[in-house]
TIRO-2110 file (N, C-alpha, C; in Angstrom, 1 decimal):
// TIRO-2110
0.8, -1.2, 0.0, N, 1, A
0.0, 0.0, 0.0, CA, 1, A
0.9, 1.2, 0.0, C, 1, A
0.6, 2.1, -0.8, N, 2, A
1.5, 3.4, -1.1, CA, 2, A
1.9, 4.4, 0.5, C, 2, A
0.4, 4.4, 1.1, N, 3, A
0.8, 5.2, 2.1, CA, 3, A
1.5, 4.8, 3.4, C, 3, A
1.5, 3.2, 2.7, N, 4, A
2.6, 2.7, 3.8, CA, 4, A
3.9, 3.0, 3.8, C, 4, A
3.7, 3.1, 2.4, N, 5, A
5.1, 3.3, 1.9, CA, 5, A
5.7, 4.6, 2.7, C, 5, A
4.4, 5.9, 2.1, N, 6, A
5.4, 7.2, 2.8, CA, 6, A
5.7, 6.7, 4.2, C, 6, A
5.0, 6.6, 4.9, N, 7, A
5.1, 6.3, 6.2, CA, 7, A
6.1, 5.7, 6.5, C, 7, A
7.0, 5.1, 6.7, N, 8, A
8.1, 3.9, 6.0, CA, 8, A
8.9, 5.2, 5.7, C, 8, A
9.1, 6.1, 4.7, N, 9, A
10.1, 6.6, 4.2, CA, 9, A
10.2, 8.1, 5.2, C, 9, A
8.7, 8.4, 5.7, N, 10, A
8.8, 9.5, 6.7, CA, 10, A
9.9, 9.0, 7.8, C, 10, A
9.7, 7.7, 8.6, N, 11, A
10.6, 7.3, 9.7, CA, 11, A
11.3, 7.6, 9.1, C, 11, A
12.1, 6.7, 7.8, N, 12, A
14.0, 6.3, 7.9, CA, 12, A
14.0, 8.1, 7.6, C, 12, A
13.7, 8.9, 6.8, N, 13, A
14.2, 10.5, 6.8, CA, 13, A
14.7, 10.7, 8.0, C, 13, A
13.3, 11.1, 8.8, N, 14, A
13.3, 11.5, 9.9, CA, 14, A
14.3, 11.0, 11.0, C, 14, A
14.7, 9.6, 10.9, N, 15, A
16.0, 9.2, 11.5, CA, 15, A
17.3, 9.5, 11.1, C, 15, A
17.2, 9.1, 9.9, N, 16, A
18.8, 9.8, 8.8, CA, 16, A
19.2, 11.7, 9.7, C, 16, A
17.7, 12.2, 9.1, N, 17, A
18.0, 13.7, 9.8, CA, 17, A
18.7, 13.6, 11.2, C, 17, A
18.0, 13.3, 12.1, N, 18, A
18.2, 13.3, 13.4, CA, 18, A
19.4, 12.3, 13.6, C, 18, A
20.2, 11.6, 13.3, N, 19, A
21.2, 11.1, 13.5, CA, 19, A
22.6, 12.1, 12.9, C, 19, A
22.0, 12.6, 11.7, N, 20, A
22.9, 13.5, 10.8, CA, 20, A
23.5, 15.1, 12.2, C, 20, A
22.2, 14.9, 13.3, N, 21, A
21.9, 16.1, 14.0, CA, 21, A
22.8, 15.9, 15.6, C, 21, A
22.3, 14.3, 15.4, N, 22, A
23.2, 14.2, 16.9, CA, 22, A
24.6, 13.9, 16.6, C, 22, A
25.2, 13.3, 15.7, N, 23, A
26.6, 13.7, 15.5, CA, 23, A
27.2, 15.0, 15.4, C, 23, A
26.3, 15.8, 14.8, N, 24, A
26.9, 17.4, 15.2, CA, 24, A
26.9, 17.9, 16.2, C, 24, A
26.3, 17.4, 16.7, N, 25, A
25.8, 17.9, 18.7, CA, 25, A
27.2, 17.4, 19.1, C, 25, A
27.8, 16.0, 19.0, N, 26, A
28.5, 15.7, 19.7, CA, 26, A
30.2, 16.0, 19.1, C, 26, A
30.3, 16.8, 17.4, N, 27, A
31.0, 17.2, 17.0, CA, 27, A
31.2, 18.6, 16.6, C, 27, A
30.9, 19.3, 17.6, N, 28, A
31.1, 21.2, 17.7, CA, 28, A
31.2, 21.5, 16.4, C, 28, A
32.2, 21.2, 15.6, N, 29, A
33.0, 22.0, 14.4, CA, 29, A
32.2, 21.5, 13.5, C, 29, A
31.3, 20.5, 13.3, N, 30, A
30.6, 20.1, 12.3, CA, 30, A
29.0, 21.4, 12.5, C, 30, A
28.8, 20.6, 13.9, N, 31, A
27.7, 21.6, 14.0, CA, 31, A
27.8, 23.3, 13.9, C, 31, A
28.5, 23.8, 14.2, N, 32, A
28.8, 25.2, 13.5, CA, 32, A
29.2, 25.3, 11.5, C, 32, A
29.7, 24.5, 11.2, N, 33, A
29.9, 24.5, 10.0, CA, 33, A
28.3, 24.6, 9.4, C, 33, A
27.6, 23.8, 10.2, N, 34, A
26.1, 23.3, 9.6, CA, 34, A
25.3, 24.9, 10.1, C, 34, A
25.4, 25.3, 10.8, N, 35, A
24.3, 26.3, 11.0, CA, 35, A
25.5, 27.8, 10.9, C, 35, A
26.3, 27.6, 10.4, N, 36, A
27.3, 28.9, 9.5, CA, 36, A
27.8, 29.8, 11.1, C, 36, A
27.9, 28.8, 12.1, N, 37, A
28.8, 30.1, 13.2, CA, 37, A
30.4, 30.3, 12.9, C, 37, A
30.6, 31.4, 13.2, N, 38, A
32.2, 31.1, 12.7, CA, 38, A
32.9, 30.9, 13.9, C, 38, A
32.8, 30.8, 15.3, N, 39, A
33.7, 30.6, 16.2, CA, 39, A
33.2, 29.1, 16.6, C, 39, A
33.6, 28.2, 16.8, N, 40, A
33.4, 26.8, 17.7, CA, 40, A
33.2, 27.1, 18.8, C, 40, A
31.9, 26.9, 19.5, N, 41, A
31.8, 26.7, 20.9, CA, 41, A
32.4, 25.8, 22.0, C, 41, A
33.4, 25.9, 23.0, N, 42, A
33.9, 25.4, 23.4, CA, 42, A
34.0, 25.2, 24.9, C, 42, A
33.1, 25.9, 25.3, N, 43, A
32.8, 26.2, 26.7, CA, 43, A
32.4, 24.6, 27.6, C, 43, A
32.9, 24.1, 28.7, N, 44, A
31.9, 23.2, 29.4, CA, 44, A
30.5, 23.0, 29.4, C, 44, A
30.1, 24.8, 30.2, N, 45, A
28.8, 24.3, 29.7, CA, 45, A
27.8, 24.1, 28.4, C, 45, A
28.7, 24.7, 27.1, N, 46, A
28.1, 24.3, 26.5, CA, 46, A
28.2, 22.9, 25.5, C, 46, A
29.3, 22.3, 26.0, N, 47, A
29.7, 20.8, 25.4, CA, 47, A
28.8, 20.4, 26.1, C, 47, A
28.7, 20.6, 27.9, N, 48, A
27.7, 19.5, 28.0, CA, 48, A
26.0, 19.3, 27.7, C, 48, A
25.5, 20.8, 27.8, N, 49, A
24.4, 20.8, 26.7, CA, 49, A
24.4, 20.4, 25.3, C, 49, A
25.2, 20.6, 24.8, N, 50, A
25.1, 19.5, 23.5, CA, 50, A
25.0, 18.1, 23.7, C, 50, A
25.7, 17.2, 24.3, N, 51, A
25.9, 16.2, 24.6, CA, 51, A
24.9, 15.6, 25.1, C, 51, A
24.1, 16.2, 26.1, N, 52, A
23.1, 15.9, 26.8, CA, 52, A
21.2, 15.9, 25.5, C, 52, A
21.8, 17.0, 24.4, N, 53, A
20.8, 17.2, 23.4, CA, 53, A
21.1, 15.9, 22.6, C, 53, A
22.5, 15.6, 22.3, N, 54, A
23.2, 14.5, 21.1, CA, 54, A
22.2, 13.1, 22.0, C, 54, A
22.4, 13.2, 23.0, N, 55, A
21.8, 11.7, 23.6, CA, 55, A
20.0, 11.8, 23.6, C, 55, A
19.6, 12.8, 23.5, N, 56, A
17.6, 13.1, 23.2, CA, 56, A
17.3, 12.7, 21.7, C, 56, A
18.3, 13.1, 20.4, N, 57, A
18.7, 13.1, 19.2, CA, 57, A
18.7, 11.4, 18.6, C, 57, A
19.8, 10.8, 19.4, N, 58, A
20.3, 9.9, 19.5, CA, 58, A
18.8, 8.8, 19.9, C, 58, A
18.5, 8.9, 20.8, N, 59, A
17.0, 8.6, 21.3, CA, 59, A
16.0, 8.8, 20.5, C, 59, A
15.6, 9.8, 19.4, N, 60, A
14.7, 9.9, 19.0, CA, 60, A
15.1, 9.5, 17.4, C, 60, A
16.1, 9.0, 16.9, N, 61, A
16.6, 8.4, 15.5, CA, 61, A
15.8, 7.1, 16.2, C, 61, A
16.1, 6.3, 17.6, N, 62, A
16.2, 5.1, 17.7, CA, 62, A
14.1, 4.8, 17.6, C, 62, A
14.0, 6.1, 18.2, N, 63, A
12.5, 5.8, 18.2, CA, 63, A
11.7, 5.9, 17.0, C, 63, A
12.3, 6.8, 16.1, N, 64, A
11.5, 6.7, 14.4, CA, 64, A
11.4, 5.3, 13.9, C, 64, A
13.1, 4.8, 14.3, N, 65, A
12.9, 3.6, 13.6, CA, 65, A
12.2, 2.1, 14.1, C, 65, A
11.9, 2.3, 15.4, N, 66, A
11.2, 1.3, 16.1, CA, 66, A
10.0, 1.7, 15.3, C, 66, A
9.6, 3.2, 15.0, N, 67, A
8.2, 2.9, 14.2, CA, 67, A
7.7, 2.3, 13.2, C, 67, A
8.9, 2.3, 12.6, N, 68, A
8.7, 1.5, 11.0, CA, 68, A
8.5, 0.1, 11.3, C, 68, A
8.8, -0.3, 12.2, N, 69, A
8.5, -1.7, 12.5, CA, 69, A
7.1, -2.1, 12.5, C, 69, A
5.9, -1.0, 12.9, N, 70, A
4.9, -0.9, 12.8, CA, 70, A
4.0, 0.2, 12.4, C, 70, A
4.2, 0.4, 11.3, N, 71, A
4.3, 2.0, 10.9, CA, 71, A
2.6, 2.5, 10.9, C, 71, A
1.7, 1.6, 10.6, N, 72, A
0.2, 2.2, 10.4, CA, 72, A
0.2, 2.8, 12.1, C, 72, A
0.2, 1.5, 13.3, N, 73, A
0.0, 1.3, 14.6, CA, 73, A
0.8, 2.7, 15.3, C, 73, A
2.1, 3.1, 14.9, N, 74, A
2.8, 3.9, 15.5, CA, 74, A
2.9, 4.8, 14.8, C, 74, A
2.1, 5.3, 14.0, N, 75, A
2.2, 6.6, 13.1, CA, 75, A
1.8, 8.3, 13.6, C, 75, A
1.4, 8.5, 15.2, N, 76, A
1.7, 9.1, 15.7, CA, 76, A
2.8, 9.9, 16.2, C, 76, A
3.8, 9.0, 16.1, N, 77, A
5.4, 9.3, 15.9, CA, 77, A
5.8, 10.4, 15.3, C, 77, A
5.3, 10.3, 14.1, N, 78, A
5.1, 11.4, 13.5, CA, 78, A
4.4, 12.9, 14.0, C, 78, A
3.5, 13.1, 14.2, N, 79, A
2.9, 14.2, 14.6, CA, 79, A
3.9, 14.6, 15.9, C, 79, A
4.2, 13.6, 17.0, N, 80, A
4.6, 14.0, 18.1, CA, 80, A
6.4, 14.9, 17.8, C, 80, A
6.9, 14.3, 16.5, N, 81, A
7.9, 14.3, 16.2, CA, 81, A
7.3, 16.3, 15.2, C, 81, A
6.3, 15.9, 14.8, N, 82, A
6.5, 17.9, 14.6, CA, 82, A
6.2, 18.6, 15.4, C, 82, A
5.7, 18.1, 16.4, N, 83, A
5.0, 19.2, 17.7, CA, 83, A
5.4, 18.1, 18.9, C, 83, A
6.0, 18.2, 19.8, N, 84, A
7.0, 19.5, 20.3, CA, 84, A
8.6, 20.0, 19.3, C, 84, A
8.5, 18.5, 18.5, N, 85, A
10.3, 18.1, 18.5, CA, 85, A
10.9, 19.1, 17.9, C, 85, A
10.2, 19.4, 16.3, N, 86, A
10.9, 20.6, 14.8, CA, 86, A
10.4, 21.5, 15.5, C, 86, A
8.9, 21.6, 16.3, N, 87, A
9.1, 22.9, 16.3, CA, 87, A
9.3, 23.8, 17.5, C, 87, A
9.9, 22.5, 18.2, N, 88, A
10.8, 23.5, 19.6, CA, 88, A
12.5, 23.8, 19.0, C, 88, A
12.5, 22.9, 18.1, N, 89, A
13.7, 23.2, 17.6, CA, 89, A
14.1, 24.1, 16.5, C, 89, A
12.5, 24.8, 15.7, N, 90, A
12.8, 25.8, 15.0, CA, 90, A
12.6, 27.0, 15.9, C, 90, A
11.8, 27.0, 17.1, N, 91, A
11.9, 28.1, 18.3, CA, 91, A
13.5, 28.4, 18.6, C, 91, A
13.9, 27.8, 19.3, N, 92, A
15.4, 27.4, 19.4, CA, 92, A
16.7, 28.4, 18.7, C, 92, A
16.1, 27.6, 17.5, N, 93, A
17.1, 28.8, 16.6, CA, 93, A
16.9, 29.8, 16.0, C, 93, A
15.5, 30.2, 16.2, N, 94, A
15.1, 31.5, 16.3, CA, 94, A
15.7, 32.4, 17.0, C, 94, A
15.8, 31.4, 18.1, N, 95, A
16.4, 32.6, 19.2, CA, 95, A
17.6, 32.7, 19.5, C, 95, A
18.3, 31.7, 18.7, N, 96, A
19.8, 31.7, 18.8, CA, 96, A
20.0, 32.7, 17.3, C, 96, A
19.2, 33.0, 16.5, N, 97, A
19.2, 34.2, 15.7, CA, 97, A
19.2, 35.3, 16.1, C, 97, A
17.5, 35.8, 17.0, N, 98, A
17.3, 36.7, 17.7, CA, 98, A
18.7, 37.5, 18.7, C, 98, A
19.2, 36.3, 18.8, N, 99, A
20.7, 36.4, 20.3, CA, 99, A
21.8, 37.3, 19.4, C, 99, A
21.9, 36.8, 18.0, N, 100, A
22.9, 36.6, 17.1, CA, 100, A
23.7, 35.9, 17.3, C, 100, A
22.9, 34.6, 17.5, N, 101, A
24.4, 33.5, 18.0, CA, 101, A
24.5, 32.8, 16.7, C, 101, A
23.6, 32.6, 16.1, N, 102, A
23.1, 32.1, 14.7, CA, 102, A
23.2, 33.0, 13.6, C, 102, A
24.2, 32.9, 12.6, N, 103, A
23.8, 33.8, 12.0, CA, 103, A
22.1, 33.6, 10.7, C, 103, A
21.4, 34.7, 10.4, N, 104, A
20.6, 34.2, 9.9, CA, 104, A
21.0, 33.3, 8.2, C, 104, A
21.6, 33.4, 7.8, N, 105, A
22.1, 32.6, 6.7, CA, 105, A
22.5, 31.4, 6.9, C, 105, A
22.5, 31.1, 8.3, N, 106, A
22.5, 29.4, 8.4, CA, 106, A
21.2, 28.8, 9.0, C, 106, A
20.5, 29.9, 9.4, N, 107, A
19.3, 29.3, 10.1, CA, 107, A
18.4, 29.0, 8.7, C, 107, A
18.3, 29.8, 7.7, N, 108, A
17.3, 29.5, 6.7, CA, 108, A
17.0, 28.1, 6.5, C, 108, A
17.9, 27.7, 6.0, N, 109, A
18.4, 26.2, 5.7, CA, 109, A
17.8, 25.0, 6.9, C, 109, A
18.1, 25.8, 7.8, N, 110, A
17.5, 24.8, 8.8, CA, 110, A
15.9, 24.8, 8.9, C, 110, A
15.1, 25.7, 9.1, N, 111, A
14.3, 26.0, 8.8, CA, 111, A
13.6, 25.4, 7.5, C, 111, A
14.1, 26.0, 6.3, N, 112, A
13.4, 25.3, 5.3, CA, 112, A
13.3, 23.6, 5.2, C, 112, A
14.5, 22.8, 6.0, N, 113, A
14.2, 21.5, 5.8, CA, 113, A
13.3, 21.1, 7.2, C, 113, A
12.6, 22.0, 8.1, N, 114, A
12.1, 21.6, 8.9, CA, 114, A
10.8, 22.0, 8.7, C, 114, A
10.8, 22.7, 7.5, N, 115, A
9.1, 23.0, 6.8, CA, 115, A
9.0, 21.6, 5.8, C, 115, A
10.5, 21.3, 5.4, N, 116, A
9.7, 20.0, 4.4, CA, 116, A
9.5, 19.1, 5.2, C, 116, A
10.3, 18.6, 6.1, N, 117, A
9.9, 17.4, 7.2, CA, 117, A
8.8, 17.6, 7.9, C, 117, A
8.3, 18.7, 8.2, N, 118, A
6.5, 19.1, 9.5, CA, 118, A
6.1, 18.4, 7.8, C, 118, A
5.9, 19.3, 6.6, N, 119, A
5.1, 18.9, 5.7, CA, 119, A
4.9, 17.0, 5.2, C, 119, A
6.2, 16.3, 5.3, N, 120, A
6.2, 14.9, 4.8, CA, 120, A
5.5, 14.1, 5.7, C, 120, A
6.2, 14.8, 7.4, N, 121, A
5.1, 14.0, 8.6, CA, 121, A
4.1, 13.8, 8.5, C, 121, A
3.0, 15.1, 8.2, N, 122, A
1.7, 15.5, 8.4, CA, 122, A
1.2, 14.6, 7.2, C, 122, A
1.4, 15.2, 6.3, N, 123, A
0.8, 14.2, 5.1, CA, 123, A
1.1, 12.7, 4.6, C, 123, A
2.3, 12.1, 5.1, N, 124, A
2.4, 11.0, 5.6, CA, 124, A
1.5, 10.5, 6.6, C, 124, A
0.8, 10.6, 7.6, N, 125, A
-0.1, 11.0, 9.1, CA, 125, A
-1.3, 10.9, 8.3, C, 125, A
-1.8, 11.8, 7.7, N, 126, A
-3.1, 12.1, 6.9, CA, 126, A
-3.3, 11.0, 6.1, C, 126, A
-2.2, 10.2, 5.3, N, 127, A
-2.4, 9.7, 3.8, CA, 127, A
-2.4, 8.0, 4.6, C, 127, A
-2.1, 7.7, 5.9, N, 128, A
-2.4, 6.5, 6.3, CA, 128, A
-3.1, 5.8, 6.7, C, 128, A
-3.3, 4.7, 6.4, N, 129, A
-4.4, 3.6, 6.9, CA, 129, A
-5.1, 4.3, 8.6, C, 129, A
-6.4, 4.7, 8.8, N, 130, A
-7.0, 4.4, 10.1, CA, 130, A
-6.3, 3.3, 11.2, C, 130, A
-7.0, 2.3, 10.6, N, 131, A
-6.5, 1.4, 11.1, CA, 131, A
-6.1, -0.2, 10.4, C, 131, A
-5.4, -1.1, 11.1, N, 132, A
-5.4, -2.4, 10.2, CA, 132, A
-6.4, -3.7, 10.4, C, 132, A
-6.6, -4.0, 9.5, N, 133, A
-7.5, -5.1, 9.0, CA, 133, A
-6.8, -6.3, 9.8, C, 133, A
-7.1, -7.5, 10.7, N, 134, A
-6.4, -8.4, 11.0, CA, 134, A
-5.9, -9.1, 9.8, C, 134, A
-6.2, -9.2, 8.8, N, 135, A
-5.9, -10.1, 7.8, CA, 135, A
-4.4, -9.4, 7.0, C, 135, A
-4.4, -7.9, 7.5, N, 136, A
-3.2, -7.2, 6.4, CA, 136, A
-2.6, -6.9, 7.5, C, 136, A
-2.5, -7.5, 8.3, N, 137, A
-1.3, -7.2, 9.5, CA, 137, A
0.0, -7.5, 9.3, C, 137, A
0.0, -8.5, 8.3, N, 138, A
2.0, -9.2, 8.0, CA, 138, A
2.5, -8.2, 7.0, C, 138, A
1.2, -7.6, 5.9, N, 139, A
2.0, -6.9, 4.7, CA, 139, A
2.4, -5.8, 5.4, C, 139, A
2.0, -5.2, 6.6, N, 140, A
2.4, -4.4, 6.9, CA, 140, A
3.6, -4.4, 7.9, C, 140, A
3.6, -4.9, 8.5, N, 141, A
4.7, -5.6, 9.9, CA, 141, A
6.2, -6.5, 9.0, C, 141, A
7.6, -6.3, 9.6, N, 142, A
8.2, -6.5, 9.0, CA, 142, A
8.4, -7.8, 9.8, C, 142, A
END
């Protein structure tokens, strides 16, 4: 079924992203390259708020992909994963904009792939099975 499919391709995204996100958390110089700071943060406390974000990051890659395992049944994942997750995290760097800790030429970018991901969630979310039929429980379950 097609909208299993998005659903299926919403997780692995959604994990790829978020793994792509917690190695930068845990590699300073990548993550400033990615959102265009020019000085490397190097501070304690802020290694260990990264570190402590890399391991929520790290946690929520592992939880997209437990969804696919059941993707109609756990398709909530999704919605919960655009409200609080993208969009505490496009708050976030708003305000690390706002600060001018961000410059705004790296936040765009972020931003705009956090308008395609809310968009792939939702409509992935919308375009899926209610619910499953006991009889089509295998085609869907891996």
């Amino acid at each position: 079924m097609k909208s299993v499919g998005l659903l299926r391709a919403s997780y692995w995204i959604g994990a790829v992203v978020d793994l792509i996100n917690a190695v930068a958390m845990v590699c300073p110089p990548l993550l400033a390259t990615i959102l265009g700071i020019e000085r490397v943060p190097e501070s304690l406390d802020f290694r260990l708020a990264l570190l402590m974000g890399s391991a929520l990051m790290f946690g929520w890659t592992g939880l997209l992909l437990w969804a696919d395992r059941k993707p109609v049944e756990r398709k909530g994942i999704l919605l919960i994963t655009v409200f609080p997750v993208i969009t505490g995290l496009a708050v976030t760097t708003f305000y690390g904009v706002l600060m001018r800790y961000i410059p705004l030429r790296g936040a765009i970018p972020v931003w705009i792939l956090q308008v395609l991901l809310t968009a792939l969630f939702i409509t992935a979310y919308r375009t899926a099975p209610r619910r499953i039929r006991t009889g089509d429980r295998k085609s869907y379950d891996r």
